[in-house]
N, C-alpha and C positions, 0 to 999 in steps of 0.2 A: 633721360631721367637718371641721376645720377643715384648708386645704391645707397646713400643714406634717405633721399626721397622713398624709393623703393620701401624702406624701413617703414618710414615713417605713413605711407599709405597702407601697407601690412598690418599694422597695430591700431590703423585708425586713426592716428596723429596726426598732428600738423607738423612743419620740421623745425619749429621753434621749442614746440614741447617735447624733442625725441627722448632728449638726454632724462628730463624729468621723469619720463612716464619710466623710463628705460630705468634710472634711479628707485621709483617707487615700485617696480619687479625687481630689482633686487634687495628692496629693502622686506619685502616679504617673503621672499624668498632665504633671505636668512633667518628671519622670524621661526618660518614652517620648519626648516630644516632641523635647524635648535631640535623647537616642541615633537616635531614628529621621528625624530632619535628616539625621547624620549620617550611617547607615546603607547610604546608596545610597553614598558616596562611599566606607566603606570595604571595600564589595564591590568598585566599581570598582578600588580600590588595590590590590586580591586579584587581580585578572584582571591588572593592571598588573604585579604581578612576576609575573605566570606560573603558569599554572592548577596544572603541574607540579611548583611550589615550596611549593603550601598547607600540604603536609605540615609543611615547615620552618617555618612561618609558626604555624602550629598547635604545636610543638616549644617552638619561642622563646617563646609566650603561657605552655605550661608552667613554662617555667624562670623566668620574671618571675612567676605565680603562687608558687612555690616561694618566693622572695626575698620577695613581698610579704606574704603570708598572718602569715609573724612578725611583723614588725615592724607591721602592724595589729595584730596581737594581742599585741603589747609593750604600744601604745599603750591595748589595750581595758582593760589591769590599770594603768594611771596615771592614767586621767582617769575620772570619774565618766561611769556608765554614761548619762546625759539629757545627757552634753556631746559625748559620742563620735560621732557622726552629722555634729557643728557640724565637725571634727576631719579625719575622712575627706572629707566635701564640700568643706570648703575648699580642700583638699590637692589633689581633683579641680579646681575650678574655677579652682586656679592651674596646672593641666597645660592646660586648656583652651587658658587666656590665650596662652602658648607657644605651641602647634599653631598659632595664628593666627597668630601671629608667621608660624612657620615655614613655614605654606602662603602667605600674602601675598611672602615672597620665594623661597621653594624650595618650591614646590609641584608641579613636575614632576621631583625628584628621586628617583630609584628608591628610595633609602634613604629617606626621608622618607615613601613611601609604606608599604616595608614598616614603617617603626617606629608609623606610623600604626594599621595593620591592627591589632598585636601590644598595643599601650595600648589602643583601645577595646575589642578584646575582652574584655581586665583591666577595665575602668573599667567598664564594661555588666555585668560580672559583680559587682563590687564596689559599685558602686552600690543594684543592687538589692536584693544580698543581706541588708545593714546594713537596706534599708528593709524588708526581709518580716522581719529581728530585731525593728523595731522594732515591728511589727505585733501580732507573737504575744507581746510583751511589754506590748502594751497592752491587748489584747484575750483575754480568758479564752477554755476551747475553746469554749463555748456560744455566744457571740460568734463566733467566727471561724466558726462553719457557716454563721453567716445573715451573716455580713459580710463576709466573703474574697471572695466572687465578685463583690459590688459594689464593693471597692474598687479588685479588681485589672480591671475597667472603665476605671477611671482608668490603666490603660495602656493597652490596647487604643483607647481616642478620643484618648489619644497619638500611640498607633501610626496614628491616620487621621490626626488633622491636624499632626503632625512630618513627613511626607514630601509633603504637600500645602501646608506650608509652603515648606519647601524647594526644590517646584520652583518653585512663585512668585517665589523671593525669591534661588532660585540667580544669578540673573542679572545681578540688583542688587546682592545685598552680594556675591555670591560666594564660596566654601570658607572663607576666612577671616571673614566676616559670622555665617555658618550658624555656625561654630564660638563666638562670643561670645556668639550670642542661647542655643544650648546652654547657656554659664557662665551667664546671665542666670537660665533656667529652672532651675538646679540650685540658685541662691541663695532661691527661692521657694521651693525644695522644706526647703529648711530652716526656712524660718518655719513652712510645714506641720508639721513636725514639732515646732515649740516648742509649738503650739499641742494636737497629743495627747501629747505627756510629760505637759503639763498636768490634762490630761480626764482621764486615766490614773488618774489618788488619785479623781476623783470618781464616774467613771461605768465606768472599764473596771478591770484587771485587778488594780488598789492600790487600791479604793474598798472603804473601811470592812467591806463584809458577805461578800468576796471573799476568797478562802481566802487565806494569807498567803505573801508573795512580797518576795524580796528589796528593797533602798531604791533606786531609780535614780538617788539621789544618792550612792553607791558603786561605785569602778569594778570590774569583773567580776573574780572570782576567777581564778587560776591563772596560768601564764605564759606567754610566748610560742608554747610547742609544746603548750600545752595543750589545744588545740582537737584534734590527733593522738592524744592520749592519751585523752581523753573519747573519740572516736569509737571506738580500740581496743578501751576498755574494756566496749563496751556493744553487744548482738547487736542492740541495735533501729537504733544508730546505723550500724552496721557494714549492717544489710539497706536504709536507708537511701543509704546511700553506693554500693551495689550497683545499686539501683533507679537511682539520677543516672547513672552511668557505662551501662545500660542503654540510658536515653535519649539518653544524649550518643553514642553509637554508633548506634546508629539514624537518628539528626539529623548525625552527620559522611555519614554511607554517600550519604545524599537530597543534601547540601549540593556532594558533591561533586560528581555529578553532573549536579545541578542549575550548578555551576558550568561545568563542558565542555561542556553542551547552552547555554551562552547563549551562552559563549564561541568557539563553531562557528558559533552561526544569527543573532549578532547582531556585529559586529566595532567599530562607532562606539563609543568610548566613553560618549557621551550615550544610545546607544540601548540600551546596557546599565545604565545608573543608571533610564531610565524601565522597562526590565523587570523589575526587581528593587523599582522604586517601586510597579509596578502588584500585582504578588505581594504587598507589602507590605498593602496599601491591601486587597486583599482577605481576607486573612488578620485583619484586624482590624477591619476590618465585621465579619464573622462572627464574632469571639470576641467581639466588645461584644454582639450579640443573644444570643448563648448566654451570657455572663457576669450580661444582666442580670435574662434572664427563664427561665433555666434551673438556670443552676449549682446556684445557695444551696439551690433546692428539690429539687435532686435529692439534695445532702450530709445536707437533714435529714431526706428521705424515707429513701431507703438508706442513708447513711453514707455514710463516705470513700472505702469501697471501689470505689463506683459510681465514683467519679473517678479512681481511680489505675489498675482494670484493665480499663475501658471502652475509653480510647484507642488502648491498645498494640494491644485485637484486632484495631482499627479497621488500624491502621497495619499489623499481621500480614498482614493480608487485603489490604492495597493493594501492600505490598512482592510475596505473588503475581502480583496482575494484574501488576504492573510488569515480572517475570520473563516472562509471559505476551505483554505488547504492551510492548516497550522504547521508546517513544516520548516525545517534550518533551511531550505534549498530556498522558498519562497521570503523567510523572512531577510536572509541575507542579499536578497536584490531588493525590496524593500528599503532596507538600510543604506545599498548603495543609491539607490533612486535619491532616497531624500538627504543623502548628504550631500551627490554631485548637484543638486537642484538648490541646495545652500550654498556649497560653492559658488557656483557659475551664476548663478542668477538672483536667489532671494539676498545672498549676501552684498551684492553689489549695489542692487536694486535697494537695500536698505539704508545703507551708507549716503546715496544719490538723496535722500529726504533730509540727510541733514545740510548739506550744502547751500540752502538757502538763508541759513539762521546765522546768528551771530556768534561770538566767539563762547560766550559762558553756554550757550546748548550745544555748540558743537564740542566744546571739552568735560564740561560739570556734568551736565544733561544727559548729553550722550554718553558717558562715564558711568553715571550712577544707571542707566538703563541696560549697556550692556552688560553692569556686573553685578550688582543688588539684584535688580530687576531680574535680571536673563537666571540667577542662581536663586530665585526667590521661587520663579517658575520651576525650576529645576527639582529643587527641595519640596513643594508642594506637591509637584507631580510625580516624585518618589514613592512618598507618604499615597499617595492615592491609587498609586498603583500597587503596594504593598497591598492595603486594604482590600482591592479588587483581587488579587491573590485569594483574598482571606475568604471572601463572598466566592467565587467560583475558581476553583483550580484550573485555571486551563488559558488559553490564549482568547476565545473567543469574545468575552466580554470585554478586554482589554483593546481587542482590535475595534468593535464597534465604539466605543469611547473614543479610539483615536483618530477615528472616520470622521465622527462628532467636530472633534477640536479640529481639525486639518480643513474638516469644511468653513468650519466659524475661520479658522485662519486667513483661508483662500477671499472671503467676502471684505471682510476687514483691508487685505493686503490690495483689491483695489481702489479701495476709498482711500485706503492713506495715497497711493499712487495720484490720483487726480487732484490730492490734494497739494503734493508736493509741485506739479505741474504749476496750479494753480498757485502758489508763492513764489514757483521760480519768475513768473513771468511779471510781480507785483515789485514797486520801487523797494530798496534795500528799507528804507525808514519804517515804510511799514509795514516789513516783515517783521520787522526785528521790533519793534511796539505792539505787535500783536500779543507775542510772548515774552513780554516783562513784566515782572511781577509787580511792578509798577497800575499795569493792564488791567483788563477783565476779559479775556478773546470771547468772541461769538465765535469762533470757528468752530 
């Protein structure tokens, strides 16, 4: 066996897909690296306006998804779908450019901080989203079992060496350096991608013996609110977008928390970017060992379901103890539980549900879901967690709510699971008539 075979049974590959899958880790992996530089500073710039304010911070990221969500999806119906990725990164990495600007001479400016906070959150959600389109548009489902966990790998050794970069390197370039090596990695991640649009006709999901699928050299049907209207129109998309707001309220309830316990026990500025560096740093050791020797084989043993309602029990049962023993020592493995269990698994496992659908769900659809939707939940469950503050001081009330949501999560995550099974194994025509607004789905 020769070591690229070798390779290629290590990652679960076939040796036709090595280079691909191999391209699609390191196109996330420049992704992660970019955002997770960043990452510690715009925690810090969170605590900077005032722990009290997140909700508003979380608010204003909604309302700037709102505005942004059309006019990317203006843009998705004008330019061919293999150009569109060139389109939106660009568009990023000239927001980049600016930020440096602005932190090199106002960088201790409260507004500057919060507008900071409110763009990468858009930008970290936009970014990825276009790249897990790009994924499922290149990769058929059978592909995606055995390749989603190794490539979204290539975030997680991001997510190590972007905040291992940046404390290195904080010193010397400093906030505005960290921010252009970011644009630097984002322009790399574009070559990765010219490189699988390519592979796409030969080896993944447009190669000749592959059920037939829209021309990538065409841009996406529909119009700008048409990503609203596909998700309306369709109960799998609609149980989908339940499932994200699910999680996105689970991940606010921990996040805030997690913010007033650092923001109590640690006051230095600095010594709060290395705790939030260090939670980092471990959360993604752990999703790389589980992304790269666990995932793929658990999705083809069990299916998707093992990934979708595996975590949330996990997360149900931790939000307990946490009501149980309210402490930073408990809720900071809580936090990492449920973010390496997003990594490695629910993220994967989420992606894997759009792979069956056609091109306007896999980009508009799941567009408007991952960033309206996912930041709708976000901001909702800010506000309600404020409130629950307001009714009982303390954690306890907050953790049995989260217990709540993570169980409805976990029930939910394996219905969409069998249901996604259940599409993959149905003719391309009528999957993709199920969910046309054209339709009426019984699903």
């Amino acid at each position: 066996m020769t070591p690229t075979q070798r390779l290629a049974q290590a990652i679960n590959a076939r040796p036709i897909e090595l280079l691909a899958a191999l391209c699609g880790f390191a196109l996330f992996f420049c992704l992660f690296s970019g955002y997770f530089m960043l990452r510690p500073i715009r925690e810090a710039m969170g605590i900077r306006g005032g722990v009290e304010n997140l909700q508003w911070l979380f608010t204003a990221t909604f309302v700037v998804m709102l505005i942004a969500v059309p006019l990317f999806a203006w843009l998705n119906s004008k330019v061919a779908r293999a150009r569109y990725i060139d389109w939106v990164y660009g568009f990023f990495i000239s927001n980049l450019l600016a930020f440096a600007v602005l932190f090199q001479y106002a960088g201790d400016d409260i507004w500057v901080a919060r507008v900071f906070y409110v763009w990468i959150s858009v930008y970290n959600l936009f970014v990825v989203s276009v790249a897990w389109s790009l994924m499922a548009d290149v990769f058929d489902s059978t592909q995606a079992k055995r390749l989603f966990a190794f490539i979204a790998a290539g975030a997680s050794c991001g997510g190590l060496v972007g905040p291992a970069v940046g404390a290195l390197l904080v010193d010397t370039l400093g906030e505005s350096g960290l921010i252009l090596l970011a644009a630097v990695l984002l322009g790399v991640a574009i070559l990765a991608k010219h490189y699988l649009m390519a592979w796409r006709a030969e080896g993944g999901a447009g190669r000749p013996d592959a059920p037939p699928s829209e021309s990538p050299r065409k841009p996406v049907i529909g119009n700008p609110f048409s990503g609203l209207t596909r998700v309306l129109g369709s109960r799998y998309l609609l149980g989908i977008s339940a499932f994200v707001i699910l999680l996105a309220t689970a991940s606010t309830f921990l996040y805030f928390e997690q913010a007033r316990l650092v923001a109590e026990t640690f006051t230095d500025r600095n010594e709060q970017i290395r705790v939030f560096g260090l939670i980092d740093f471990c959360v993604q050791s752990l999703s790389l060992l589980a992304q790269v020797f666990i995932t793929g084989r658990i999705a083809q043993r069990f299916g998707v379901r093992a990934l979708l309602a595996g975590v949330p029990i996990l997360v149900c049962l931790g939000f307990i103890g946490l009501a149980l023993a309210p402490t930073f020592a408990m809720l900071a493995a809580l936090m990492i539980v449920r973010r390496v269990g997003e990594y490695a698994f629910v993220r994967p496992g989420r992606e894997m549900l759009f792979t069956p659908l056609d091109a306007e769900s896999k980009y508009k659809a799941k567009n408007f879901i991952d960033t309206v939707v996912y930041r709708a939940g976000d901001a909702v469950s800010a506000w309600a967690k404020a409130l629950l503050d307001l009714l009982a001081n303390g954690v306890l009330v907050a953790a049995v709510a989260g217990a709540a949501c993570a169980a409805l999560w976990g029930a939910l995550g394996w219905y969409l699971g069998g249901q996604a099974s259940r599409r993959a194994a149905e003719p391309v025509a009528g999957r993709d008539a199920e969910i046309s607004p054209r339709h009426h789905p019984a699903d």
